[in-house]
C-alpha positions as CSV (number, residue, x, y, z in Angstrom):
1,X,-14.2,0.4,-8.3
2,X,-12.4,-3.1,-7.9
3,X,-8.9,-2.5,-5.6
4,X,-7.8,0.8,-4.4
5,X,-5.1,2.1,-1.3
6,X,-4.1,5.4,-0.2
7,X,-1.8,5.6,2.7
8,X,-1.8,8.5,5.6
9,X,1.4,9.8,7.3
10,X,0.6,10.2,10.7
11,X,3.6,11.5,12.1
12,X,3.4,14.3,9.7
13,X,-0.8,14.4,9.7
14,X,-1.3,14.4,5.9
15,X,-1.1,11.9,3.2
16,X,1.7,9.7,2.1
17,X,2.7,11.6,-1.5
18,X,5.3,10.4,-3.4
19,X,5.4,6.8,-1.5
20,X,6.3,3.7,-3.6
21,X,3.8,1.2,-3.3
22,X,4.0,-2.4,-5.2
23,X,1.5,-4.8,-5.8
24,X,2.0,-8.7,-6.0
25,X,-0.7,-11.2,-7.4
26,X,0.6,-14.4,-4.8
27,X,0.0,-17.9,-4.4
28,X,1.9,-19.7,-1.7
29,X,5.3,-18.7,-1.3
30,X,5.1,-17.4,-5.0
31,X,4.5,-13.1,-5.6
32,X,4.1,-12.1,-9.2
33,X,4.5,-8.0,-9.3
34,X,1.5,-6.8,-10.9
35,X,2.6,-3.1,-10.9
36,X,4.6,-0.4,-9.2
37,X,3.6,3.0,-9.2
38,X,4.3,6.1,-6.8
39,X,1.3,7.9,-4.7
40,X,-0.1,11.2,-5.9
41,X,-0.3,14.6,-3.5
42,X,-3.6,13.5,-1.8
43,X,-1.4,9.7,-1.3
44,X,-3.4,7.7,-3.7
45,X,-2.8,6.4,-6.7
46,X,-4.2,8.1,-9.8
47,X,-6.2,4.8,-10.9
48,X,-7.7,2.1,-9.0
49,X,-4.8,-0.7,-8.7
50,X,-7.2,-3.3,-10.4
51,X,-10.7,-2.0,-11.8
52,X,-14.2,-4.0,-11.6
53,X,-13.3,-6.0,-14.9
54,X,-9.8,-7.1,-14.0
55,X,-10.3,-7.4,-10.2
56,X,-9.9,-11.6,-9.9
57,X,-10.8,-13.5,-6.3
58,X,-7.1,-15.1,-5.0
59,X,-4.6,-13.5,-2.6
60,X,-2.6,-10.2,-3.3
61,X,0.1,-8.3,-1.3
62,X,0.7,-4.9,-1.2
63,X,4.2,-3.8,-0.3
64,X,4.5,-0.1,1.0
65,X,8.1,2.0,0.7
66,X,7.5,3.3,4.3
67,X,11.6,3.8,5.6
68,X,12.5,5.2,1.6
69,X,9.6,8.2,2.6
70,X,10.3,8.8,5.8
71,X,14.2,9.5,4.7
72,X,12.9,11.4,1.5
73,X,10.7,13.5,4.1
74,X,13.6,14.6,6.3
75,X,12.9,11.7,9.2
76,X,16.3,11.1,11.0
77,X,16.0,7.1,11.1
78,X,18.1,4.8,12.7
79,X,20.3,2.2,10.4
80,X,18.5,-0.3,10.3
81,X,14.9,1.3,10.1
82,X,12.3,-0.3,12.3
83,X,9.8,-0.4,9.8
84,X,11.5,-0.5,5.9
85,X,8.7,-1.6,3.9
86,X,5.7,-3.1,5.0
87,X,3.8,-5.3,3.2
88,X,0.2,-6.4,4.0
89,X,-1.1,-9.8,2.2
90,X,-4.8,-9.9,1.9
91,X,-6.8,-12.0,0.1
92,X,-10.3,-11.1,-2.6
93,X,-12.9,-13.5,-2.1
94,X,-15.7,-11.5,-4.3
95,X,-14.7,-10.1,-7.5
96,X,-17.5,-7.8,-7.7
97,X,-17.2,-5.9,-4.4
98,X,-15.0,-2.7,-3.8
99,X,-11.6,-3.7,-1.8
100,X,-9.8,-0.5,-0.1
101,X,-6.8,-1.3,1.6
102,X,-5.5,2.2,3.3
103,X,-2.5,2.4,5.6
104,X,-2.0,4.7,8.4
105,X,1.9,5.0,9.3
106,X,4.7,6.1,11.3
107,X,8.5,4.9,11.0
108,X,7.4,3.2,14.4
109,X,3.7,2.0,13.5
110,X,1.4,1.0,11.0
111,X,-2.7,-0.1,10.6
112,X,-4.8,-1.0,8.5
113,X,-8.3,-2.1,7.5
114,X,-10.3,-3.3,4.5
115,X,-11.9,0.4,3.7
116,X,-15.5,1.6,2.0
């Protein structure tokens, strides 16, 4: 399956569709955008974000659009945000296993854990 997310909107208590979510192939201070796509109804993307061929050991980062949702979903937020986007910066140290990266947030909280 390679690398997949899906993120969970827990203020509202169902998935995070129509969240922009970015990932960055990164080495040091460097981040090389890999791809930018938008989270289907069920808040995953369509395709796994790298598949069992093209998934490569190194260190990625996935940047979430969490303050641009919120506002799209009605949230009154204050100027600045407290969260804007949050970005998480993991690493792959075997190629041939399944990385899930989920995201459970709130405009005031966020977690995550490296998922089955």
């Amino acid at each position: 399956m390679g690398l997949s997310t899906h993120v969970l909107d827990t203020m509202h208590g169902c998935p995070a569709a129509g969240m922009v979510v970015a990932l960055y192939a990164t080495q040091g201070d460097q981040a090389t955008l890999v791809k930018r796509l938008v989270l289907n109804p069920d808040g995953r993307t369509d395709a796994p974000l790298f598949d069992n061929a093209s998934l490569r050991t190194g260190t990625y980062r996935l940047t979430f659009d969490v303050g641009a949702y919120f506002k799209a979903k009605g949230v009154m937020l204050p100027e600045p945000s407290f969260l804007d986007r949050v970005s998480l910066d993991f690493g792959i140290a075997h190629a041939d296993q399944h990385y899930h990266v989920p995201l459970l947030v709130s405009p005031w909280s966020y977690s995550t854990y490296r998922g089955s």
